[in-house]
Backbone as ProteinMPNN parsed JSONL, in Angstrom:
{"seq_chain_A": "XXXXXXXXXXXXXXXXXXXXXXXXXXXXXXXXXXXXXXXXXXXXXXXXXXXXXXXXXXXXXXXXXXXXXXXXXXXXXXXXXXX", "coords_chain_A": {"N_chain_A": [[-0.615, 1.78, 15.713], [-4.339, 1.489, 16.541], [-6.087, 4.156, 15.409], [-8.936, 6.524, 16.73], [-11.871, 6.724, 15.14], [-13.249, 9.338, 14.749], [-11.744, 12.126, 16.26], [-12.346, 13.379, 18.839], [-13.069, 11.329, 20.23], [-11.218, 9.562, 21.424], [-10.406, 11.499, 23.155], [-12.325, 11.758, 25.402], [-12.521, 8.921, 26.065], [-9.936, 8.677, 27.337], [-10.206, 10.447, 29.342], [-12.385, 9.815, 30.901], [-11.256, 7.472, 31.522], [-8.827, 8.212, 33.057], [-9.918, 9.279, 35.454], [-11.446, 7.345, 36.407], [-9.496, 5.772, 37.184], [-8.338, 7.41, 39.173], [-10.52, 7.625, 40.799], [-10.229, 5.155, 42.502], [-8.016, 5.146, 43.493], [-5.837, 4.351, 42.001], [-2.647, 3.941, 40.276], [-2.438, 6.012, 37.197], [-0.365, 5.18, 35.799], [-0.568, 2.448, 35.573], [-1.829, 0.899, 33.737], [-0.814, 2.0, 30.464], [-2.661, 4.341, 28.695], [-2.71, 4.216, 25.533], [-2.37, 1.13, 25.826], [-4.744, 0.645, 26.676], [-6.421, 1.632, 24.498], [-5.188, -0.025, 22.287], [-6.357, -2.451, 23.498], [-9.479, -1.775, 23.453], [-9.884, -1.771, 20.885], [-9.624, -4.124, 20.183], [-12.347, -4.879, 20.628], [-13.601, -4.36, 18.16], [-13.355, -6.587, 16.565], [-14.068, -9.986, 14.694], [-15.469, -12.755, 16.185], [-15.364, -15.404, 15.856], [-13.544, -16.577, 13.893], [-11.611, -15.748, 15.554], [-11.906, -17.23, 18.086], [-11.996, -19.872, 16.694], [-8.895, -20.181, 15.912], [-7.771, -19.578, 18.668], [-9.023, -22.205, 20.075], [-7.888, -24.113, 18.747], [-5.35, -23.879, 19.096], [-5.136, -24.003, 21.529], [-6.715, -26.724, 22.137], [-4.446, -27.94, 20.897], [-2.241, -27.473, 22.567], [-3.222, -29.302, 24.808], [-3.151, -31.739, 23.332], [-0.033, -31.708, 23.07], [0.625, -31.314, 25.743], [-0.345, -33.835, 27.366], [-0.157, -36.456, 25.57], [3.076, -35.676, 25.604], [5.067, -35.588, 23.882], [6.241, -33.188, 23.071], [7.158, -30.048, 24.086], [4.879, -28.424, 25.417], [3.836, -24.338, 25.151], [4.928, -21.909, 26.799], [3.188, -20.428, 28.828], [2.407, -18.091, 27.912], [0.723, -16.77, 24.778], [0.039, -14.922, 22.553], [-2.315, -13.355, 20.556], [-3.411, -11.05, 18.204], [-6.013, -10.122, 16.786], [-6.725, -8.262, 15.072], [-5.126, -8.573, 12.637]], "CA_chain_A": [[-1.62, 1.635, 16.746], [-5.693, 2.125, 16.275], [-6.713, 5.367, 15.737], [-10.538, 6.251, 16.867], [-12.492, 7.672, 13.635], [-13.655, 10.908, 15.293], [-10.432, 12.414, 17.562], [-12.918, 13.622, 20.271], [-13.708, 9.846, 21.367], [-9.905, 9.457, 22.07], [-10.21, 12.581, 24.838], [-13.113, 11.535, 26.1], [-12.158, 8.035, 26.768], [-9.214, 9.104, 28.075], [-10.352, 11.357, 30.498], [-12.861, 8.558, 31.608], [-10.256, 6.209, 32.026], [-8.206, 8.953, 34.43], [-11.22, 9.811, 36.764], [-11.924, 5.88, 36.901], [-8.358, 4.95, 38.118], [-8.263, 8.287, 40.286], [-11.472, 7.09, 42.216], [-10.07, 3.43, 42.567], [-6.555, 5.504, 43.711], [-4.856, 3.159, 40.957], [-1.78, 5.242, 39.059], [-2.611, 6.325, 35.466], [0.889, 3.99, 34.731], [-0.406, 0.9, 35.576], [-1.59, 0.572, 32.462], [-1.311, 2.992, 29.677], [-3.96, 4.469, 27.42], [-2.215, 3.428, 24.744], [-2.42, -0.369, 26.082], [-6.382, 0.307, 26.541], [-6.906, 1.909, 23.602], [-5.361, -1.525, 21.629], [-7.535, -3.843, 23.725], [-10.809, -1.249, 23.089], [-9.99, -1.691, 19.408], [-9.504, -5.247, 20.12], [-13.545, -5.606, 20.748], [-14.209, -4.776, 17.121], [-12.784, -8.165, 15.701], [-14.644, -11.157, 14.214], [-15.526, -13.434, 17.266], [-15.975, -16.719, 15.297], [-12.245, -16.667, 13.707], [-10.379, -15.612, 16.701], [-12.275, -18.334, 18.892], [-11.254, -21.07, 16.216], [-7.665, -19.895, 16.022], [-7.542, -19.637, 20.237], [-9.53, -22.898, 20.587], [-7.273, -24.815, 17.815], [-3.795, -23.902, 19.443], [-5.568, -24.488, 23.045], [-6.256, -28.134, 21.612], [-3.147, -28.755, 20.432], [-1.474, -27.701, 23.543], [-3.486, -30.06, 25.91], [-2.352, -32.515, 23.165], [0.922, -31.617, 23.549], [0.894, -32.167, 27.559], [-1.016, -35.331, 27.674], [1.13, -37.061, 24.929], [4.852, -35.742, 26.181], [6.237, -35.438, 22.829], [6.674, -31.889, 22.581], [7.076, -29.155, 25.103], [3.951, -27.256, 24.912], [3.915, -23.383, 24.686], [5.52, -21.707, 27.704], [2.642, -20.051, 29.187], [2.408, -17.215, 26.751], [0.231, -16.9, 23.82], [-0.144, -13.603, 22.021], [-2.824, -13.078, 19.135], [-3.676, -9.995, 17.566], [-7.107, -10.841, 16.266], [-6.949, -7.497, 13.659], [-4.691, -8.815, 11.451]], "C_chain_A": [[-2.951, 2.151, 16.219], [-5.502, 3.147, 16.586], [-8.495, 5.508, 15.843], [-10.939, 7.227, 15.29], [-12.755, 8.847, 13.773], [-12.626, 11.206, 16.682], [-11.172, 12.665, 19.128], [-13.134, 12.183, 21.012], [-13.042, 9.69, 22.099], [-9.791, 10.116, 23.486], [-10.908, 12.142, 25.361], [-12.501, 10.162, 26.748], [-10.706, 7.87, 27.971], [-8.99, 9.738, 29.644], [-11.016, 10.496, 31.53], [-12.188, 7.542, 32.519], [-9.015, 6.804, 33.497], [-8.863, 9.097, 35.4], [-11.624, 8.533, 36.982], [-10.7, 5.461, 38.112], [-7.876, 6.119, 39.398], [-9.312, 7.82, 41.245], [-11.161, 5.997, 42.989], [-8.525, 3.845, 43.409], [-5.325, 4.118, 43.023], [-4.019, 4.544, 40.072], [-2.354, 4.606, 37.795], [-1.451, 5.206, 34.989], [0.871, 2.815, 35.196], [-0.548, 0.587, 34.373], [-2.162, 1.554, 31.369], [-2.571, 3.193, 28.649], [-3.858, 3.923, 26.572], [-3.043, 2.023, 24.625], [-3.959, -0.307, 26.385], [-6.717, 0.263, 25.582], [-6.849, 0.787, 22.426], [-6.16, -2.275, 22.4], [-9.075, -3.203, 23.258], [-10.948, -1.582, 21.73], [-10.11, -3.281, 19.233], [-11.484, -5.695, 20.26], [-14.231, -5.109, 19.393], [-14.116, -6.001, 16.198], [-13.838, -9.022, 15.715], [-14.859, -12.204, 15.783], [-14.81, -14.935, 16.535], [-14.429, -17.186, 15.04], [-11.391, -16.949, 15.033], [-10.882, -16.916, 17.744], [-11.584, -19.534, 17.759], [-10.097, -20.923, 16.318], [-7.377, -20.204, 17.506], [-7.913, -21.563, 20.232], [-9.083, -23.877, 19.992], [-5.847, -24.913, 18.771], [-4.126, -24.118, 20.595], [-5.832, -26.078, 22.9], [-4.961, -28.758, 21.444], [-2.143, -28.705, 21.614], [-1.629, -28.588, 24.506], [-3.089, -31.624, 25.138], [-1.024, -32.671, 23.477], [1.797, -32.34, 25.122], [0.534, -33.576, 27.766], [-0.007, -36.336, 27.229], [2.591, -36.876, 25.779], [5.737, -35.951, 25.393], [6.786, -34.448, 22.261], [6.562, -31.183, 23.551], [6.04, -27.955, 24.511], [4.246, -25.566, 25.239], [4.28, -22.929, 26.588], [4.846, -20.676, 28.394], [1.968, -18.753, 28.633], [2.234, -17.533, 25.879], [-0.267, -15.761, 23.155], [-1.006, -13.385, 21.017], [-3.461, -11.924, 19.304], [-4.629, -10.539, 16.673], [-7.42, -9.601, 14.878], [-5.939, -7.833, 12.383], [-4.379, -10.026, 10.927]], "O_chain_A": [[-2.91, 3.149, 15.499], [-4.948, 3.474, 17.635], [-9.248, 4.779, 15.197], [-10.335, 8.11, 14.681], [-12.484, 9.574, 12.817], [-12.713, 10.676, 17.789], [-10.743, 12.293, 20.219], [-13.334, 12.051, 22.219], [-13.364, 9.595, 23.283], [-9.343, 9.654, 24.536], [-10.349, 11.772, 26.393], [-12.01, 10.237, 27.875], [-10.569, 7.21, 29.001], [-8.18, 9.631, 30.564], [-10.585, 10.335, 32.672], [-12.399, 7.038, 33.622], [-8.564, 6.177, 34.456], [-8.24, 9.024, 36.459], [-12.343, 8.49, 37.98], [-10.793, 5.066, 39.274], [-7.201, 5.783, 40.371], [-9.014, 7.63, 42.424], [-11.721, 5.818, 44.071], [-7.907, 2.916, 43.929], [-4.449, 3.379, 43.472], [-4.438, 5.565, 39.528], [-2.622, 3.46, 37.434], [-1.597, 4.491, 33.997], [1.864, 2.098, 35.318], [0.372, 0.036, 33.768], [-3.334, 1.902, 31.228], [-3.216, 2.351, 28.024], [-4.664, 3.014, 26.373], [-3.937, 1.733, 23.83], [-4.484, -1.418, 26.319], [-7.318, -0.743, 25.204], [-7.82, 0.523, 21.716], [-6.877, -2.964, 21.674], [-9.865, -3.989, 22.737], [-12.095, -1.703, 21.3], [-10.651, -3.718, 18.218], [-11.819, -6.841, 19.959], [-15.434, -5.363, 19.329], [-14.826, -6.217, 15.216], [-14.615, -8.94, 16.665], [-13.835, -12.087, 16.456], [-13.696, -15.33, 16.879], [-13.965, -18.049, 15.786], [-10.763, -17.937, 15.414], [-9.94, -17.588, 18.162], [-10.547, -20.065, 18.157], [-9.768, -21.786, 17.132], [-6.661, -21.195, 17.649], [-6.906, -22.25, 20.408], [-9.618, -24.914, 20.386], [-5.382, -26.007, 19.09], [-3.147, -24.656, 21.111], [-5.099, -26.769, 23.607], [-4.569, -29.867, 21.808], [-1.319, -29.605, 21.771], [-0.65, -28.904, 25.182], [-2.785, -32.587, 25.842], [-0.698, -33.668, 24.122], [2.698, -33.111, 25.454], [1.267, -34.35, 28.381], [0.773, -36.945, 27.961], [3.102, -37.766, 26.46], [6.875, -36.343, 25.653], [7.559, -34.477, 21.304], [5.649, -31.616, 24.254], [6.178, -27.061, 23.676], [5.337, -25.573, 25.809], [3.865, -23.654, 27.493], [5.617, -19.785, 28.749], [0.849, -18.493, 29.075], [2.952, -18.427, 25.431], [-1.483, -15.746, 23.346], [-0.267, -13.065, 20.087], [-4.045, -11.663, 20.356], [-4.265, -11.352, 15.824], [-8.129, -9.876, 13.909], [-6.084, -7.312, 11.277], [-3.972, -10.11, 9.768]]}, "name": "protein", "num_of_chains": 1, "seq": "XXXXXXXXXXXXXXXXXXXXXXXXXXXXXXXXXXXXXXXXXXXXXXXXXXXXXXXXXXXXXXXXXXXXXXXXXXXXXXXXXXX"}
């Protein structure tokens, strides 16, 4: 999992992220830090790539449907744009 470069960012955001979902009365385990902390890391990635990759397999699936020669992707599509 990302680690932040300087450990203090980690607390801080952390703490942020508790006093946000305490004002909103949302539990801390809807969704873990953890699971923020990969999508926060997720907004240093390349735009340009990950849009062709998304916007390639999003093509091919509306081929997919239109045609009717392949069962397109089952609503789920997962990319990890850091590696």
């Amino acid at each position: 999992s990302p680690t932040p470069k300087e450990p203090y960012v980690s607390e801080q955001v952390a703490q942020f992220y508790t006093q946000w979902l305490k004002e909103r009365g949302v539990s801390d385990a809807y969704v873990s830090f953890d699971q923020l902390w990969t999508l926060a890391m997720q907004m240093q990635q390349q735009l340009v790539p990950v849009s062709a990759i998304v916007g390639g397999v999003a093509a091919q699936e509306c081929i997919k449907a239109i045609s009717g020669k392949e069962l397109p992707l089952n609503n789920t599509f997962v990319l990890d744009g850091s590696e």
